[in-house]
C-alpha positions as CSV (number, residue, x, y, z in Angstrom):
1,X,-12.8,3.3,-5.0
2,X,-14.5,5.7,-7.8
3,X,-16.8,3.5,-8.6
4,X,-17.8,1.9,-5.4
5,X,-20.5,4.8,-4.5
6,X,-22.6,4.7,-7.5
7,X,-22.3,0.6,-7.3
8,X,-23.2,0.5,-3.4
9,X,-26.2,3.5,-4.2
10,X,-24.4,5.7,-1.7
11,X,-22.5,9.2,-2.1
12,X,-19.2,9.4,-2.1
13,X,-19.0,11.1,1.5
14,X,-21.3,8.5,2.9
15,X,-19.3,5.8,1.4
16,X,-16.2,7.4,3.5
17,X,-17.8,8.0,6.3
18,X,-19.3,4.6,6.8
19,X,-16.1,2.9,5.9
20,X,-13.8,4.7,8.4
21,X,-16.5,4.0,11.1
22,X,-16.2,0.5,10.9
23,X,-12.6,0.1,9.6
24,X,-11.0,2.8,11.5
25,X,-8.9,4.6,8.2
26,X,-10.4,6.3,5.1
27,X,-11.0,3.9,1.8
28,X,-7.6,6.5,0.6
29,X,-5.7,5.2,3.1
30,X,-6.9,1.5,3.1
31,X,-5.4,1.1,-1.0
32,X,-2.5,3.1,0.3
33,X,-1.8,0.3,3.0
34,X,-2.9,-2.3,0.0
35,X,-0.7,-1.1,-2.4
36,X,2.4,-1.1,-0.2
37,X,1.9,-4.4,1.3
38,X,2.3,-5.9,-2.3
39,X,5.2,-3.7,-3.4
40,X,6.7,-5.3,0.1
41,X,5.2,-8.8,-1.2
42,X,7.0,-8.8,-4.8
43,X,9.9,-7.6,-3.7
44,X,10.4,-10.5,-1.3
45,X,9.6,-13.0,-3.9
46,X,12.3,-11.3,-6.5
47,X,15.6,-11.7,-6.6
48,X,16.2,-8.6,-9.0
49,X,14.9,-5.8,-7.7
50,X,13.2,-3.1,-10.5
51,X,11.4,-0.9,-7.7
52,X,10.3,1.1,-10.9
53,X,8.0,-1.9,-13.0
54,X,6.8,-3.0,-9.2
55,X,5.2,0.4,-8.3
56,X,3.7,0.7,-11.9
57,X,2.4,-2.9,-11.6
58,X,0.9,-1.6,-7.8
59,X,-0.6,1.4,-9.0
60,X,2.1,4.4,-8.6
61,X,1.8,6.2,-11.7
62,X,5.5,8.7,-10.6
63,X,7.8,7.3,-8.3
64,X,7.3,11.0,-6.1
65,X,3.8,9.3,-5.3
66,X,4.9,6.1,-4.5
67,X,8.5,7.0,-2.1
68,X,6.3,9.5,0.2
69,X,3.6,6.8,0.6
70,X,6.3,4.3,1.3
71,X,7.7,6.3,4.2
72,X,4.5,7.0,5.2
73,X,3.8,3.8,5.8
74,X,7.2,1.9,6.6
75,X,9.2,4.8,8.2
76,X,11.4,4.2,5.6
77,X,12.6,4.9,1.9
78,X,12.0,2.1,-0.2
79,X,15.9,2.2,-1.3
80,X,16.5,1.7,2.9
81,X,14.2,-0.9,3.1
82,X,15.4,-2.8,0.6
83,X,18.7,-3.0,1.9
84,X,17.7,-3.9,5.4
85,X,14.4,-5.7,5.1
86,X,16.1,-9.5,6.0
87,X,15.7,-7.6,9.8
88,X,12.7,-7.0,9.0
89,X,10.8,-9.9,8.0
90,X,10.6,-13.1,9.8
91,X,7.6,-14.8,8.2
92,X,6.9,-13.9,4.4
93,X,3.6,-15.1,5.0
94,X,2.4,-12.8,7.1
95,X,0.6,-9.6,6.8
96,X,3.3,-6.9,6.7
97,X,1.7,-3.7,8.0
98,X,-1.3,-3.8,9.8
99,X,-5.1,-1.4,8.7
């Protein structure tokens, strides 16, 4: 998202401004979505589940970062979700939470 502005030739704001005009949430809050829909994504296809190496691999620098995200997101701790997501998900192939 840094670099997009200078690559586009736009400012920063503009870049923002335009993007939750047509897409309806901030670029921020679009890689948040992004970045949660794959934790969701590996954590269905693992068995074992290292939450830790899977936010890492996603982005999350501190697990802080990552759980308040998470919640924001899901409604849930990741710890919570993990335990209950087979009520969650019906088709792994589908988009889990929705721009």
């Amino acid at each position: 998202i840094k670099d997009l502005p200078s690559r586009l030739c736009i400012s920063k704001r503009q870049l923002e401004r335009e993007f939750k005009e047509k897409i309806g949430i901030s670029p921020k809050h679009y890689l948040r979505i992004t970045r949660i829909n794959e934790v969701i994504r590996l954590l269905n296809e693992k068995q074992v589940f290292d939450l830790t190496s899977i936010t890492y691999h996603c982005g999350y620098f501190d697990q802080s970062h990552f759980i308040k995200d998470f919640k924001r997101i899901t409604g849930q701790k990741p710890t919570i979700f993990i335990k209950e997501r087979g009520q969650f998900i019906c088709n792994p192939g589908l988009a889990y939470y929705d721009l």
